[in-house]
C-alpha positions as CSV (number, residue, x, y, z in Angstrom):
1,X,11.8,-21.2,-3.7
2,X,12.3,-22.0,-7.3
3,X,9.7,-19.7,-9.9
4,X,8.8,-21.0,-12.7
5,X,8.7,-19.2,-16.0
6,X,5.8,-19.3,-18.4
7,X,5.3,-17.8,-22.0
8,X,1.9,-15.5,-22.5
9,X,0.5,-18.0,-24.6
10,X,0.9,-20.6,-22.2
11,X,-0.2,-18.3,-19.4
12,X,-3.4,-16.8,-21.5
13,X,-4.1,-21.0,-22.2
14,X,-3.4,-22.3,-18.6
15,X,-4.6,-19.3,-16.7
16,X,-7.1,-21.2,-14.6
17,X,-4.9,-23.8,-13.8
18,X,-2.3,-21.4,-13.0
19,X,-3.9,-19.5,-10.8
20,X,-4.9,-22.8,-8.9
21,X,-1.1,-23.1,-8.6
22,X,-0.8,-19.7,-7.5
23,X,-3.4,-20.1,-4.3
24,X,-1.2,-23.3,-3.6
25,X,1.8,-20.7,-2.9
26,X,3.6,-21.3,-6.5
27,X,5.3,-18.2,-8.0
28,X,5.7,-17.6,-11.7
29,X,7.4,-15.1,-14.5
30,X,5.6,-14.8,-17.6
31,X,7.8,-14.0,-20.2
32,X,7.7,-12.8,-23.9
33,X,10.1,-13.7,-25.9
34,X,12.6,-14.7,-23.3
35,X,12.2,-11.9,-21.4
36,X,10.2,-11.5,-17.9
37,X,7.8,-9.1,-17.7
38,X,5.5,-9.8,-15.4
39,X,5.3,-12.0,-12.1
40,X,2.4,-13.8,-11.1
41,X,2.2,-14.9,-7.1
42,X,0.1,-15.2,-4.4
43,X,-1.3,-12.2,-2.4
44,X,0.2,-11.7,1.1
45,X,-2.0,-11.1,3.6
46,X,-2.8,-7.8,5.1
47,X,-1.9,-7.7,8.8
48,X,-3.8,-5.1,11.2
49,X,-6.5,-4.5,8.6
50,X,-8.8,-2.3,10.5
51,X,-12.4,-3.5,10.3
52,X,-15.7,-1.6,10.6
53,X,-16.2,-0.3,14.3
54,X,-12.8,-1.5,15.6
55,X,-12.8,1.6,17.3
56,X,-15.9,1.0,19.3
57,X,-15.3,1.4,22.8
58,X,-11.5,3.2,22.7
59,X,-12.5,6.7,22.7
60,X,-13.9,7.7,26.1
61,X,-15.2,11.2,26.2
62,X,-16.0,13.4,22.8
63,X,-17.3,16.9,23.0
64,X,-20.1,17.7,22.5
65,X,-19.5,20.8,19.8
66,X,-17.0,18.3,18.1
67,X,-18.3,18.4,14.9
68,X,-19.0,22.3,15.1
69,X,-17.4,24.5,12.5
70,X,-13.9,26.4,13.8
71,X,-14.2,29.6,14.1
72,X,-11.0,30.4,11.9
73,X,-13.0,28.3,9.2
74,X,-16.1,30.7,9.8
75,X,-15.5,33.3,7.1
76,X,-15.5,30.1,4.4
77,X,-18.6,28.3,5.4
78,X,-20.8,31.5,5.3
């Protein structure tokens, strides 16, 4: 995979297009002065992201005083 390097004022001109690129799976260094200092690419995607009530239906049994205060804790919340 060959990344292309880019100057900031080509970058700041071409962003939109760019970042088309960048969706396509293109990579890119921008560089001032000849010098990288930043790399532009696309976002890898997040793998087991846990979703809202993905835990429905695992836990089997939960007491009932579960969300009671510990008694060691007792002296703080009074």
């Amino acid at each position: 995979m060959k990344v292309k390097e880019i100057g900031t004022l080509e970058a700041k001109t071409r962003l939109s297009d760019i970042l088309l690129e960048v969706e396509r799976g293109k990579h890119f260094y921008i560089t001032r002065h000849g010098k990288r200092v930043a790399e532009l690419s696309p976002i890898t995607p997040q793998r087991n992201q846990p979703t809202f009530g993905c835990g429905k239906g695992v836990f089997i049994y939960v007491a009932a005083d579960f969300d009671q205060p510990l008694d060691d804790f007792k002296e703080y919340t009074e």
